[in-house]
C-alpha positions as CSV (number, residue, x, y, z in Angstrom):
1,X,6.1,34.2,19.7
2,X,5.2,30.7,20.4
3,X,4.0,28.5,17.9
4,X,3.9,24.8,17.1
5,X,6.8,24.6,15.5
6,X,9.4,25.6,18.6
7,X,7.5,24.2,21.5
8,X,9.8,23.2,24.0
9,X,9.6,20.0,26.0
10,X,9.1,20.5,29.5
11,X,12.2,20.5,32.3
12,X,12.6,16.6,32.7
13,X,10.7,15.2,29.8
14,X,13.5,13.9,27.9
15,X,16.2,11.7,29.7
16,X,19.3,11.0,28.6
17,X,20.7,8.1,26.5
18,X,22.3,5.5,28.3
19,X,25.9,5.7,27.2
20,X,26.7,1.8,27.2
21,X,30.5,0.6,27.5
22,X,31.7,4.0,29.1
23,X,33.6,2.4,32.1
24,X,32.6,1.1,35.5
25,X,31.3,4.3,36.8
26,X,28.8,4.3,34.4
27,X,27.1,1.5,35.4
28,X,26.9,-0.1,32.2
29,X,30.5,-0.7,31.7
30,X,32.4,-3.5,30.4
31,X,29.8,-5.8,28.9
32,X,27.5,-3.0,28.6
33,X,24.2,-4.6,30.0
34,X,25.0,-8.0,27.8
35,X,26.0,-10.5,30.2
36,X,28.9,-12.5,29.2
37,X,29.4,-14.6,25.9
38,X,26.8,-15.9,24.0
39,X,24.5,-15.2,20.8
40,X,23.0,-12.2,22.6
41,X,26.3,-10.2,23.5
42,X,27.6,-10.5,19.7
43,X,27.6,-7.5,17.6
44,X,24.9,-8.1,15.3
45,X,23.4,-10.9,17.3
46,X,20.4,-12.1,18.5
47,X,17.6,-14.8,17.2
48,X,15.1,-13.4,14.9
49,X,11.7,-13.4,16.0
50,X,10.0,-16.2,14.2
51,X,12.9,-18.5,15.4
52,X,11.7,-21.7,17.2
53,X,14.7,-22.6,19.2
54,X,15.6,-25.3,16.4
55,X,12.1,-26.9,16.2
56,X,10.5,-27.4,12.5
57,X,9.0,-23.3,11.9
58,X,5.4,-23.1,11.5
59,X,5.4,-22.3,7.7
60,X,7.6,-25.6,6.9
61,X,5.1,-27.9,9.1
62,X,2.1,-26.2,7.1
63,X,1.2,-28.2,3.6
64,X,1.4,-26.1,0.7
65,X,-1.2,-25.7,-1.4
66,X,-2.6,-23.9,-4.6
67,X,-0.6,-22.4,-7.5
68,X,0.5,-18.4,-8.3
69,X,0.4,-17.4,-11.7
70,X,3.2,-15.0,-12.2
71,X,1.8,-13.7,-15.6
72,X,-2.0,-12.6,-13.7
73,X,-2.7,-8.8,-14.7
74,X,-4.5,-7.2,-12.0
75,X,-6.9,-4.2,-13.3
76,X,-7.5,-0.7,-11.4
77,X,-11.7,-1.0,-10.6
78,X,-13.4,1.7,-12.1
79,X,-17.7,2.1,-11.6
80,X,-20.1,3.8,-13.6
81,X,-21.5,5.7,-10.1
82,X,-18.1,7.3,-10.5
83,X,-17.8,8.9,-13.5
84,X,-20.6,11.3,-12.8
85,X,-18.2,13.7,-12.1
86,X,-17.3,14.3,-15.2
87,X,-19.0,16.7,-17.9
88,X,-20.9,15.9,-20.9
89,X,-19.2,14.4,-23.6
90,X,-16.3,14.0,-21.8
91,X,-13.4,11.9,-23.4
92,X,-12.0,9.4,-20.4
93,X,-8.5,7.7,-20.4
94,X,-6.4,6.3,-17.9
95,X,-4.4,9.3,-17.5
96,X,-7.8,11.7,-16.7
97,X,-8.7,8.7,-14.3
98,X,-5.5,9.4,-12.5
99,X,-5.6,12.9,-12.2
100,X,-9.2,12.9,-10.8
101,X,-8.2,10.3,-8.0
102,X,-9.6,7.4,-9.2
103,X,-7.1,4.9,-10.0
104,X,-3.6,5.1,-8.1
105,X,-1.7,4.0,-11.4
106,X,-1.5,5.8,-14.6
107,X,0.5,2.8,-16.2
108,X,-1.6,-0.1,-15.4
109,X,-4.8,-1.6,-16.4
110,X,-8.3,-0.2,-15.7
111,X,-11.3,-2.2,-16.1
112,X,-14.6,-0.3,-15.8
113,X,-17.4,-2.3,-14.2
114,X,-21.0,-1.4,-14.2
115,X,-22.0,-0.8,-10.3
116,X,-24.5,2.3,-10.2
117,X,-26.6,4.8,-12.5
118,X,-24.2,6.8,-15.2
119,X,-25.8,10.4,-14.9
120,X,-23.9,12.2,-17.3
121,X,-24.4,11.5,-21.1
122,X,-21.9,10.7,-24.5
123,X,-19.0,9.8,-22.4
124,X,-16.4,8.5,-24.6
125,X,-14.5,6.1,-22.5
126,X,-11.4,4.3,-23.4
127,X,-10.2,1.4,-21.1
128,X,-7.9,-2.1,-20.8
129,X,-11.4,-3.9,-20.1
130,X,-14.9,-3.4,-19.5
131,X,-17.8,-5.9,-18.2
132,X,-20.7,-6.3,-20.5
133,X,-23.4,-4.4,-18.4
134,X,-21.0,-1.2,-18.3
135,X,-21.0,-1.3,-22.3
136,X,-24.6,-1.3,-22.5
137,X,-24.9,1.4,-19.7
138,X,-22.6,3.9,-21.4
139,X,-24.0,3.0,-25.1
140,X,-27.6,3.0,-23.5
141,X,-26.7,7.3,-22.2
142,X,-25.5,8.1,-26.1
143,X,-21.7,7.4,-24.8
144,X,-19.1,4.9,-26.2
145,X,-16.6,2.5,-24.7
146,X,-13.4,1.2,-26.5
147,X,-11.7,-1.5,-24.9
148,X,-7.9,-1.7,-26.0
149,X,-6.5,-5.1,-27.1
């Protein structure tokens, strides 16, 4: 039976590989459609593509400015709008966060902001952070936040 899964290309689809090297009859003998000498007929060679042929590259000429801090933590967003899915008097952790989809990572920081009407009530949330409207909100339903140090 045909299925999607053993679907043959048609007669003449596929072509060949050029088999470089492979003598003169080939066509592509000897240098194998390099030329002779040169960076471009090494093994391995060739100029990467941001090369400028020698000139000064483009992210040397270009001042540097600002300053990275390597010790920034980066929290996982969380809304109110979407913890509506849960039920009432739900208790909310990172890991239930991550099962329902709404972080990525269940190892890294969540801060819950207050964007959008909490439906469901007594939610006991625990989070890395939380903004001072999304306290209220939650406290305001009969729920609770606790924000680990």
């Amino acid at each position: 039976m045909l299925k999607l899964n053993n679907i043959g290309a048609p007669k003449g689809a596929n072509r060949d590989t050029k088999r470089r090297g492979r003598g003169p009859g080939s066509g592509q003998g000897k240098t194998g459609g390099r030329g002779h000498k040169g960076q471009k007929a090494r093994s391995g060679g060739g100029i990467p593509p941001w090369f400028e042929g020698g000139q000064m590259p483009l992210n040397r000429r270009l001042p540097k400015r600002g300053f990275t801090n390597i010790f920034r933590k980066t929290f996982q967003l969380v809304n109110l709008e979407q913890l509506n899915r849960f039920a009432e008097g739900f208790e909310i952790d990172i890991a239930v966060l991550a099962d329902a989809g709404l972080v990525k990572y269940a190892d890294r920081p969540v801060k819950l902001l207050g964007r959008g009407e909490l439906e469901t009530k007594n939610l006991k949330i625990t989070v890395d952070k939380a903004s001072a409207s999304a306290i209220s909100a939650v406290e305001a339903t009969g729920g609770s936040v606790v924000v680990k140090a």
